[in-house]
C-alpha positions as semicolon CSV with decimal commas, in nm:
position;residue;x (nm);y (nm);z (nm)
1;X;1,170;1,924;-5,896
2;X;1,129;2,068;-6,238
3;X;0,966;1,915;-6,574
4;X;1,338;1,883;-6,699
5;X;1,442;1,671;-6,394
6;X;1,455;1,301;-6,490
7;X;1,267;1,053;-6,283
8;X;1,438;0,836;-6,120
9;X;1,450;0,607;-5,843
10;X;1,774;0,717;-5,644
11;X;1,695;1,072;-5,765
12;X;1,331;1,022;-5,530
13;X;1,501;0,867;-5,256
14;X;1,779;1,158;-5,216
15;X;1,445;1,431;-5,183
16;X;1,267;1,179;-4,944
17;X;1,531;1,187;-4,711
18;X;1,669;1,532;-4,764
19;X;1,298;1,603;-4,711
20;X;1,283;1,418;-4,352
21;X;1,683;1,516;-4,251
22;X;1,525;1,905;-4,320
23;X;1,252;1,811;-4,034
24;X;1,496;1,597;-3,841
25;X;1,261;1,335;-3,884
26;X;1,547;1,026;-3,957
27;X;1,570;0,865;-3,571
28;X;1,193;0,782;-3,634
29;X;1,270;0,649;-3,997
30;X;1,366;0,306;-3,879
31;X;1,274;0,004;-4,092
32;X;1,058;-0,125;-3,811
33;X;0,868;0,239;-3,865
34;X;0,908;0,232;-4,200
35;X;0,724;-0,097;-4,252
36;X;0,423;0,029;-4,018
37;X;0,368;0,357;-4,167
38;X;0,396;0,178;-4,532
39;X;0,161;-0,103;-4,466
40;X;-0,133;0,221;-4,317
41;X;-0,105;0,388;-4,659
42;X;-0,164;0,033;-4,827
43;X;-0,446;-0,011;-4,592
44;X;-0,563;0,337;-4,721
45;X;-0,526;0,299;-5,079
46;X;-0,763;-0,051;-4,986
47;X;-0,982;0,178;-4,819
48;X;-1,075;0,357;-5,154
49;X;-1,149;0,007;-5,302
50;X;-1,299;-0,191;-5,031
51;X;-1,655;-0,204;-5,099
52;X;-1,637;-0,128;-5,513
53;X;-1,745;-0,379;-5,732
54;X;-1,504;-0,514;-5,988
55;X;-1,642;-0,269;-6,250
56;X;-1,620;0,010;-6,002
57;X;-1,283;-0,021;-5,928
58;X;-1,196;-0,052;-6,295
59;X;-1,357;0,252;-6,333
60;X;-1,202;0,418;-6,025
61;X;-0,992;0,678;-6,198
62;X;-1,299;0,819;-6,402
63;X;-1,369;1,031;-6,102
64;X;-1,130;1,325;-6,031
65;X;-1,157;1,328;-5,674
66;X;-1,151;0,967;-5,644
67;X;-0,839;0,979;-5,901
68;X;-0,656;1,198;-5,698
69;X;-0,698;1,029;-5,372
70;X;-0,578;0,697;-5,537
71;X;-0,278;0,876;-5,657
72;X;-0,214;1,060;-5,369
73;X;-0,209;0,671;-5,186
74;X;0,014;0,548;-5,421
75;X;0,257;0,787;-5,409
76;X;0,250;0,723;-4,995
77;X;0,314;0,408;-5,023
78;X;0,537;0,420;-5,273
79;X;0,739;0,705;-5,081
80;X;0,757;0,471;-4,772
81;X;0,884;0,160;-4,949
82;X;1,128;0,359;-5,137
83;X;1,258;0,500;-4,789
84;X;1,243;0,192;-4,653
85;X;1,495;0,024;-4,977
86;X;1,762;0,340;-4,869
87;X;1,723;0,234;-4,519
88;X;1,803;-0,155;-4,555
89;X;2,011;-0,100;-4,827
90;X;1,809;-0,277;-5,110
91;X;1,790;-0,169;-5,506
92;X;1,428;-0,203;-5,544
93;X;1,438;-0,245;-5,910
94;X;1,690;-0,493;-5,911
95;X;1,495;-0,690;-5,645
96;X;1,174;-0,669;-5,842
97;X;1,353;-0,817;-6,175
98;X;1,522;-1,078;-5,910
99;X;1,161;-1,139;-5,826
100;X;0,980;-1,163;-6,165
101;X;1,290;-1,401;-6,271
102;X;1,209;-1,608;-5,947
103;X;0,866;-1,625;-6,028
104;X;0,880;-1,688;-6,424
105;X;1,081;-1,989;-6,301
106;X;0,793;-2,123;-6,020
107;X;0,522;-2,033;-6,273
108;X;0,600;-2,166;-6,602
109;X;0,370;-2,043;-6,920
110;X;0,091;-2,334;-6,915
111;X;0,135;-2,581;-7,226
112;X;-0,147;-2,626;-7,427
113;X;-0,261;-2,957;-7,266
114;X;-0,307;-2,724;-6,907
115;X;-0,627;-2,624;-6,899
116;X;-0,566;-2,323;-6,629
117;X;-0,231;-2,172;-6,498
118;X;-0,078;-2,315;-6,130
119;X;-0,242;-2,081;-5,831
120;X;0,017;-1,881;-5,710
């Protein structure tokens, strides 16, 4: 991928799996497998956070090393989840804006007379 080459969400997929039909990795891309391997990089992107104070982790990308191993995570787990939408067929971005419509409708904007927001 080049500088020119847009981002895009399809355009990521079709390298992820030309990237693991180039290793022959697909019979061990299943969406069980999928799910497993996406919720160890989530564990390691916790990993870098676990024992950080709430300033510390707000101040996690001031580090370089510690910046690039957070973005290194991310980009794991966001590589598995997007393998895992091509696998089961789901438009991640429309699911998300299905979700934040869901969820602007089951947590209303508090009226001035509600003292805190509804837990989620």
């Amino acid at each position: 991928m080049t500088d020119e080459d847009p981002l895009d969400v399809p355009a990521l997929q079709h390298r992820l799996a030309e990237f693991a039909a180039a290793r022959n990795w697909q019979p061990y891309h299943t969406p069980k497998n999928l799910v497993a391997a996406l919720s160890v990089e989530a564990s390691e992107l916790v990993e870098i956070f676990q024992w950080l104070t709430p300033e510390q982790s707000a101040r996690v990308m001031d580090d370089p090393g510690t910046a690039h191993r957070v973005r290194d995570e991310i980009a794991d787990v966001l590589a598995y989840l997007l393998q895992l939408c091509e696998v089961l067929g789901v438009d991640p971005l429309a699911a998300l804006a299905a979700k934040i419509d869901r969820n602007e409708a089951r947590f209303p904007v508090p009226g001035p007379d509600l003292a805190e927001p509804p837990t989620p």
